[in-house]
VOPAVO-844904 format. One record per residue (C-alpha): residue number from 1; residue in one letter; x, y, z. Coordinates in pm, 1 decimal. Layout:
% residues N
+-----+---------+----------+----------+----------+
| num | residuo |        X |        Y |        Z |
+-----+---------+----------+----------+----------+
| NUM |       a |        X |        Y |        Z |
...
+-----+---------+----------+----------+----------+
This chain:
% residues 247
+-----+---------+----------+----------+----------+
| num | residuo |        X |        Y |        Z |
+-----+---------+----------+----------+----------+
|   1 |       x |      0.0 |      0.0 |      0.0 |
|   2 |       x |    138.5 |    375.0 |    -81.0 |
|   3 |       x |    -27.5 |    705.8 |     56.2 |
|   4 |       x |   -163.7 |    862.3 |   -288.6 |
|   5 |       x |     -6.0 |   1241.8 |   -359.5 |
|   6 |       x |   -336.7 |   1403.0 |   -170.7 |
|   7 |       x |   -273.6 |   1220.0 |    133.6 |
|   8 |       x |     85.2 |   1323.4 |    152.3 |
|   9 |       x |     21.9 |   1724.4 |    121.7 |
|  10 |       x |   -262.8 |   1645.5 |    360.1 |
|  11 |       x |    -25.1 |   1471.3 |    639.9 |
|  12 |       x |    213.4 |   1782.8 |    508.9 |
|  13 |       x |     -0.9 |   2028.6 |    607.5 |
|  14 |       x |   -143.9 |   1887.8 |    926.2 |
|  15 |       x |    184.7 |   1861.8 |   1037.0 |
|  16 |       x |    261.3 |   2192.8 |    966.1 |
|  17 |       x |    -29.9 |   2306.2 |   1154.0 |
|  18 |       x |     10.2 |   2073.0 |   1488.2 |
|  19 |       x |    398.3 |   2207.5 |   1507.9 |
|  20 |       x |    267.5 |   2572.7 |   1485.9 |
|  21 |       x |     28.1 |   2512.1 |   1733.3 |
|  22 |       x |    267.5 |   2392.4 |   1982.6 |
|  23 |       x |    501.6 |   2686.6 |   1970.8 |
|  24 |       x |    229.3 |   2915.1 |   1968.6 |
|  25 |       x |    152.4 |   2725.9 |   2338.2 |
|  26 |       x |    504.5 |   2739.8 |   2415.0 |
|  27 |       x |    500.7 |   3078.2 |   2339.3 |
|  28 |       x |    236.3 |   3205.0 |   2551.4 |
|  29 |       x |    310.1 |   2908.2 |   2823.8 |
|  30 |       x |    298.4 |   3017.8 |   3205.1 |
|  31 |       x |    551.8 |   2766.2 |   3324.1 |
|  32 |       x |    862.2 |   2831.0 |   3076.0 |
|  33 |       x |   1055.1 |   2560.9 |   3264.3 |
|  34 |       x |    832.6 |   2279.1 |   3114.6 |
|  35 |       x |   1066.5 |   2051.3 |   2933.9 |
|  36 |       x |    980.5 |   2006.3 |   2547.9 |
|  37 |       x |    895.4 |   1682.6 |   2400.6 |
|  38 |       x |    850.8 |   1538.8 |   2083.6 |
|  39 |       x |   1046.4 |   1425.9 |   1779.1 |
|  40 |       x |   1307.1 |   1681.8 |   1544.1 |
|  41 |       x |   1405.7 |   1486.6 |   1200.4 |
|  42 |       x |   1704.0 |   1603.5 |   1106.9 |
|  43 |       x |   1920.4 |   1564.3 |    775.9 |
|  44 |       x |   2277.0 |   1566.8 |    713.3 |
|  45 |       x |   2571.2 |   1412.2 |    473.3 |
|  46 |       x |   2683.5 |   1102.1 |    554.3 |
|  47 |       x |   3038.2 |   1176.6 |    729.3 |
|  48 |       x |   2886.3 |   1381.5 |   1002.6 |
|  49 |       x |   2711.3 |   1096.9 |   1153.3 |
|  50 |       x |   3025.0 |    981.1 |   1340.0 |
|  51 |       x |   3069.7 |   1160.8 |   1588.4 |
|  52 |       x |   2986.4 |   1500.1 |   1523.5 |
|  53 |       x |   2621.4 |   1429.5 |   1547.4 |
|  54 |       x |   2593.8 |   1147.6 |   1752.6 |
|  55 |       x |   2791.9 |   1394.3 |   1997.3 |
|  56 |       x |   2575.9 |   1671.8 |   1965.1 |
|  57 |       x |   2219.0 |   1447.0 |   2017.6 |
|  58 |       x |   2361.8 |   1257.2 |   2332.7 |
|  59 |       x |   2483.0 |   1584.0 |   2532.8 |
|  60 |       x |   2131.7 |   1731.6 |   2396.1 |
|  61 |       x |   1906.4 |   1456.2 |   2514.5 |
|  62 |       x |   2070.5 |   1464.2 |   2828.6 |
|  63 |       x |   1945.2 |   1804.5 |   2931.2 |
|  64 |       x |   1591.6 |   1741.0 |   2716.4 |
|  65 |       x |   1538.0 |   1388.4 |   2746.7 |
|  66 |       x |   1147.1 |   1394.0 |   2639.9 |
|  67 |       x |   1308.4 |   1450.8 |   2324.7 |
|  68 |       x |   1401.4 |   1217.1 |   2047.7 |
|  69 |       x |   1542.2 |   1233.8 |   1684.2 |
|  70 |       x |   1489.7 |   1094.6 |   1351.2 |
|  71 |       x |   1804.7 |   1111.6 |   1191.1 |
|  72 |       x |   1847.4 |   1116.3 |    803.6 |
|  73 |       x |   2213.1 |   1095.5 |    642.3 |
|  74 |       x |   2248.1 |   1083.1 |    313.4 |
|  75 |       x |   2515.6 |   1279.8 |     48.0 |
|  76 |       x |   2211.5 |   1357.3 |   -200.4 |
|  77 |       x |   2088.5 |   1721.4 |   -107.2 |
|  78 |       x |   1764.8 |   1629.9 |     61.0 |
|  79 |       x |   1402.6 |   1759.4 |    -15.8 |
|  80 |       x |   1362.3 |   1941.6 |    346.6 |
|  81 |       x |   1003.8 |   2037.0 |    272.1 |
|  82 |       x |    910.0 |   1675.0 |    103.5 |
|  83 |       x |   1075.5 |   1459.0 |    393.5 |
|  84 |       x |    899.7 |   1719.0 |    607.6 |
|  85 |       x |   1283.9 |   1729.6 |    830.9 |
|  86 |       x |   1282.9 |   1982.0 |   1102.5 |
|  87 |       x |   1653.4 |   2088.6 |   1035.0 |
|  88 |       x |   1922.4 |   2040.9 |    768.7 |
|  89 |       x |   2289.4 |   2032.9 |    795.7 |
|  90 |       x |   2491.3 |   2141.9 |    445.0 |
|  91 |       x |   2853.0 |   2191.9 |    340.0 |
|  92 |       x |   2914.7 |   2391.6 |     61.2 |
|  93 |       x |   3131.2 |   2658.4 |   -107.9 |
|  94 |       x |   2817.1 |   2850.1 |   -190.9 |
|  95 |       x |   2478.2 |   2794.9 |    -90.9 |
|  96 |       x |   2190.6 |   2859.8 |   -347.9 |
|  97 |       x |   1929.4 |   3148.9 |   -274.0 |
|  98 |       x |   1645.6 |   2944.6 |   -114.9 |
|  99 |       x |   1342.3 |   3056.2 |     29.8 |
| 100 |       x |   1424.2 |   2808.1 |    319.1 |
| 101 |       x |   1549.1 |   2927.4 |    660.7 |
| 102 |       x |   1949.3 |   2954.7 |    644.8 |
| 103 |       x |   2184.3 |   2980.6 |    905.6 |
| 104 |       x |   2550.8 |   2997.8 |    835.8 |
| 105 |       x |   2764.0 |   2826.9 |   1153.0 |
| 106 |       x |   3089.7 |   2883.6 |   1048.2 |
| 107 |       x |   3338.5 |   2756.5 |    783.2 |
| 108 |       x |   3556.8 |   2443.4 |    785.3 |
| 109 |       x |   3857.6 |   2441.9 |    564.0 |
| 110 |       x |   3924.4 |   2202.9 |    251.7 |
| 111 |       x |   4223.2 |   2042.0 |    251.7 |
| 112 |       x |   4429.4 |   1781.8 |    -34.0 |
| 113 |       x |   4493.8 |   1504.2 |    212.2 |
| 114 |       x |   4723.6 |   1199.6 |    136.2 |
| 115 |       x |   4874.9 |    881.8 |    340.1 |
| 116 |       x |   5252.1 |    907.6 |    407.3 |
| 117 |       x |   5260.0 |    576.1 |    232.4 |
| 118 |       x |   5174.3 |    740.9 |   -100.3 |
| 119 |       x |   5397.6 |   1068.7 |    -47.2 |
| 120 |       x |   5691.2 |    815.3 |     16.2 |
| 121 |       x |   5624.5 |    635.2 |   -315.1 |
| 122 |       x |   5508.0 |    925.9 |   -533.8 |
| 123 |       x |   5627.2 |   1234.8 |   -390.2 |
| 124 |       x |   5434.9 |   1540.6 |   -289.4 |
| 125 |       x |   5284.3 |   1754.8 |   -562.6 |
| 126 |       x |   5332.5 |   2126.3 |   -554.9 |
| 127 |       x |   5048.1 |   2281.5 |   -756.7 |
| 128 |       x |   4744.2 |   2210.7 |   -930.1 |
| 129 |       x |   4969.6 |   2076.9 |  -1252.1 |
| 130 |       x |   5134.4 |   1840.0 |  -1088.9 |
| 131 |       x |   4809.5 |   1639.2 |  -1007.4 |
| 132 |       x |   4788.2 |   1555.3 |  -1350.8 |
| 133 |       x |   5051.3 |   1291.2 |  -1273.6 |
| 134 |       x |   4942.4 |   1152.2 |   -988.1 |
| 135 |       x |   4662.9 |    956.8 |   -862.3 |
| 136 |       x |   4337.2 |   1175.6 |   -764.5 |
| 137 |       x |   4065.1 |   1011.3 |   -575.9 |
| 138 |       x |   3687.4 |   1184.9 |   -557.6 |
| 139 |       x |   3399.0 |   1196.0 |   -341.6 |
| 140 |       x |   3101.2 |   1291.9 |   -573.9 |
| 141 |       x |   2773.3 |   1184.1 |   -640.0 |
| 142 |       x |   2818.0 |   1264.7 |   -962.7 |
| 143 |       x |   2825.7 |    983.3 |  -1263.4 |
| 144 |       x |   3184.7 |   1060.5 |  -1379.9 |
| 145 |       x |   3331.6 |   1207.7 |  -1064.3 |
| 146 |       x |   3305.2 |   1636.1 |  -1085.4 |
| 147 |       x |   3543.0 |   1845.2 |  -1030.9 |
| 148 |       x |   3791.0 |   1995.1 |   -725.0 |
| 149 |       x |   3729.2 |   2362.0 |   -695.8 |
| 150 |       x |   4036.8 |   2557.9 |   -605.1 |
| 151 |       x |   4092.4 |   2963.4 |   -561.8 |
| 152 |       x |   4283.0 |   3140.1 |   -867.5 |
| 153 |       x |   4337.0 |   3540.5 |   -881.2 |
| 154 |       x |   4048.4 |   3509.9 |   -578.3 |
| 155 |       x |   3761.9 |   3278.8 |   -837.6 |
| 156 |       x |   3702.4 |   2935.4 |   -776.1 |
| 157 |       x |   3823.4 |   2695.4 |  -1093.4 |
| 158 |       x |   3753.5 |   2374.5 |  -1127.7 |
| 159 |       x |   4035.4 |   2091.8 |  -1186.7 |
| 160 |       x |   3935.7 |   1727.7 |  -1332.2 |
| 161 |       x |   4097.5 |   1417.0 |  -1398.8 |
| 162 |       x |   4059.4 |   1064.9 |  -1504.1 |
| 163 |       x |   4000.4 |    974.3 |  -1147.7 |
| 164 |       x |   4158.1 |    669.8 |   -977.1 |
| 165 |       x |   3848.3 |    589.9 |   -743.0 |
| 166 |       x |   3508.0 |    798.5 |   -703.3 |
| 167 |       x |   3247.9 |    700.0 |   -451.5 |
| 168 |       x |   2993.9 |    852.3 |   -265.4 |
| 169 |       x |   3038.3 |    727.4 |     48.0 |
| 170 |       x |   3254.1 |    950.8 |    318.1 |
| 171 |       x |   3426.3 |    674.2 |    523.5 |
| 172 |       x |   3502.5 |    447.3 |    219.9 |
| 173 |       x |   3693.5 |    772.5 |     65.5 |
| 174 |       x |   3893.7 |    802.3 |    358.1 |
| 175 |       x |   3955.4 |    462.8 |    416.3 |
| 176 |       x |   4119.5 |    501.7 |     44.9 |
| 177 |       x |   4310.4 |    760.4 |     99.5 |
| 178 |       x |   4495.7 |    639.0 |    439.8 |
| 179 |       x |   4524.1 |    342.1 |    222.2 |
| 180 |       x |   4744.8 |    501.4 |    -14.2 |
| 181 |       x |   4560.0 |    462.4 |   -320.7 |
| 182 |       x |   4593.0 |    828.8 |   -418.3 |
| 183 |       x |   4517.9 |   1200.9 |   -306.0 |
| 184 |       x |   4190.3 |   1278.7 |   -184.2 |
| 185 |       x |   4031.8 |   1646.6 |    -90.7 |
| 186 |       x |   3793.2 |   1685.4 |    175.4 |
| 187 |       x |   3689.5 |   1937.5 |    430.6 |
| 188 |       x |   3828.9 |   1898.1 |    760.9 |
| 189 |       x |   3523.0 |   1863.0 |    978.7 |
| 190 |       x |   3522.8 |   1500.8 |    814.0 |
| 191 |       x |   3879.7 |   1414.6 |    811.1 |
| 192 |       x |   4012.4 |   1616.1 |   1079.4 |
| 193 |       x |   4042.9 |   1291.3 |   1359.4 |
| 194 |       x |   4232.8 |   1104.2 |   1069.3 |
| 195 |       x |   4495.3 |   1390.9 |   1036.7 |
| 196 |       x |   4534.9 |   1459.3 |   1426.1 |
| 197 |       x |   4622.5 |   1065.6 |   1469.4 |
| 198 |       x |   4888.2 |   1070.9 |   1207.6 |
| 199 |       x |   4671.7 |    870.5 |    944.5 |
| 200 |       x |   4670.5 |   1089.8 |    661.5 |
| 201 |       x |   4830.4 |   1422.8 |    641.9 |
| 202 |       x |   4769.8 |   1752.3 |    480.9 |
| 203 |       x |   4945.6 |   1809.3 |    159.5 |
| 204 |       x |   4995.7 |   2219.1 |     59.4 |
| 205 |       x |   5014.3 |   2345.2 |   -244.4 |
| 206 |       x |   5117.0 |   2656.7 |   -424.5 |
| 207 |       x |   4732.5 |   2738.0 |   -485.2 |
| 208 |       x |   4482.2 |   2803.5 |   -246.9 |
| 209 |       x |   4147.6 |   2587.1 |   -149.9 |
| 210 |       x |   3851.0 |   2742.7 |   -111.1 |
| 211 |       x |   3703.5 |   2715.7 |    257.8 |
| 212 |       x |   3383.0 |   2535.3 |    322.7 |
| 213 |       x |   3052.2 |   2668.7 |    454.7 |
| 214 |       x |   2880.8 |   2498.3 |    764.1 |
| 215 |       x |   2470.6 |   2560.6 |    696.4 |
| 216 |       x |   2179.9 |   2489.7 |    914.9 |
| 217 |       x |   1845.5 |   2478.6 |    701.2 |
| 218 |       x |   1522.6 |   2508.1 |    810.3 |
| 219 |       x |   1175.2 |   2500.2 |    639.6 |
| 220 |       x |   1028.5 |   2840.1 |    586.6 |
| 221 |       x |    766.9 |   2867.0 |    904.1 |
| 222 |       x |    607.8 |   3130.8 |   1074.9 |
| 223 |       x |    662.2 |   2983.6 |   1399.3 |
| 224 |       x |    943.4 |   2728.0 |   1491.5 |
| 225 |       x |    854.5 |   2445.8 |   1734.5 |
| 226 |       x |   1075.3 |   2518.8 |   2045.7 |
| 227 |       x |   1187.8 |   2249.6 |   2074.7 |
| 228 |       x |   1352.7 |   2272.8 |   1705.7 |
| 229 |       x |   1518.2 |   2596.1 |   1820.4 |
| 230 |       x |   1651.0 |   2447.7 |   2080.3 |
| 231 |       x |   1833.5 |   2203.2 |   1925.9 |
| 232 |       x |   1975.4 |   2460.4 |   1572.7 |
| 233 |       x |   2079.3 |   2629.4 |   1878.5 |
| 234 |       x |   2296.0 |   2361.7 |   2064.2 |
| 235 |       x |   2410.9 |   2255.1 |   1745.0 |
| 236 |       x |   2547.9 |   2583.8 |   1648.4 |
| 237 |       x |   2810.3 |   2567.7 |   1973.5 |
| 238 |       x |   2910.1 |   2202.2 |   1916.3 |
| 239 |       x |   2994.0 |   2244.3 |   1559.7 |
| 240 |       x |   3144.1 |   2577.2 |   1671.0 |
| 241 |       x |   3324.6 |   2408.7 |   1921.4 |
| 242 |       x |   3460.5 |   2106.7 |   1715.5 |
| 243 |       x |   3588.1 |   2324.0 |   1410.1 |
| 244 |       x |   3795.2 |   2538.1 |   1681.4 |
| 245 |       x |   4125.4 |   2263.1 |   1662.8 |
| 246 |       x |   4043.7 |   2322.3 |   1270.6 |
| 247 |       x |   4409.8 |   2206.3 |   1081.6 |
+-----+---------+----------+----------+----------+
């Protein structure tokens, strides 16, 4: 059995109303020490599962514990309004205009990250032409890989290659790259645990990477449910918090 089209916008737009409803009463409550309940689904990329958000849930169900969470990963940008998620979590260079909600936390750098393995075998390249001969690995969900954007004259350009390895999958990237199968780029709010332990290691070059933007999205609503608030607030200070030993 499958709900029909009509009985989707209808659940859509009763669920719409019953979460403006409660922080209308939460607005006008006496008793503004009465602990929100309920559930907030939220979305994010795959990588920040572990432990970024499993972090940031735990140490925020410990002070609202009548609170739970239906968490969505997935690397595909997600329909916020069609999965009818409370609160989104994007990385990007540059976010679209959007008539959604958008909050900018902060920015996480992107880095060309290698094993010492492959530096020892292949040597380090200096600039964006010497990746031509080495081996480039991508994380894309694209069919033939995209693109690394890096800054020239201040404008991001775009480098491709005939790509070693693609996949879409965070932790299978980086298992690839401490691997030594090739040289990988990736933000550091992903890899940053591999780099601090010695795993992988940055690699510089002559050109500079453009840094990453850490967005929280939220559906367009006149009124927010609290407890939603709540939690795009607490998130804001870990992510804040964990991007502060940024390499």
């Amino acid at each position: 059995m499958e709900v029909t089209e009509a009985g989707r916008r209808y659940y859509e737009g009763c669920k719409r109303l019953i979460d403006q409803i409660e922080a209308l009463e939460h607005s006008v409550a006496d008793d503004p020490s009465t602990l929100p309940s309920g559930i907030i689904k939220v979305a994010a990329p795959e990588g920040l599962g572990t432990p970024l958000l499993l972090d940031a849930i735990e140490s925020f169900q410990q002070t609202y514990p009548n609170i739970s969470v239906d968490l969505l990963l997935d690397n595909n940008p997600t329909d916020i309004v069609g999965e009818t998620v409370d609160i989104a979590i994007r990385l990007a260079t540059v976010l679209e205009d959007s008539s959604l909600i958008v909050r900018k936390l902060t920015e996480t750098r992107m880095r060309l990250l290698s094993s010492p393995r492959y530096l020892e075998r292949h040597g380090s390249p200096r600039n964006i032409g010497d990746l031509r001969h080495h081996d480039c690995l991508n994380f894309s969900t694209e069919r033939y890989g995209g693109n690394w954007p890096y800054l020239s004259n201040g404008k991001i350009r775009k480098f491709n290659t005939d790509w070693k390895f693609v996949t879409n999958h965070t932790q299978t990237y980086l298992d690839a790259i401490s691997r030594g199968i090739g040289l990988g780029l990736s933000p550091m709010i992903v890899a940053r645990s591999l780099v601090q332990s010695g795993e992988i290691e940055v690699v510089e070059l002559d050109e500079e990477l453009p840094d990453v933007g850490v967005f929280l999205v939220l559906p367009y609503r006149d009124l927010i449910p609290k407890r939603v608030s709540l939690f795009a607030d607490h998130l804001a200070r870990v992510v804040k918090q964990e991007l502060e030993a940024d390499v």
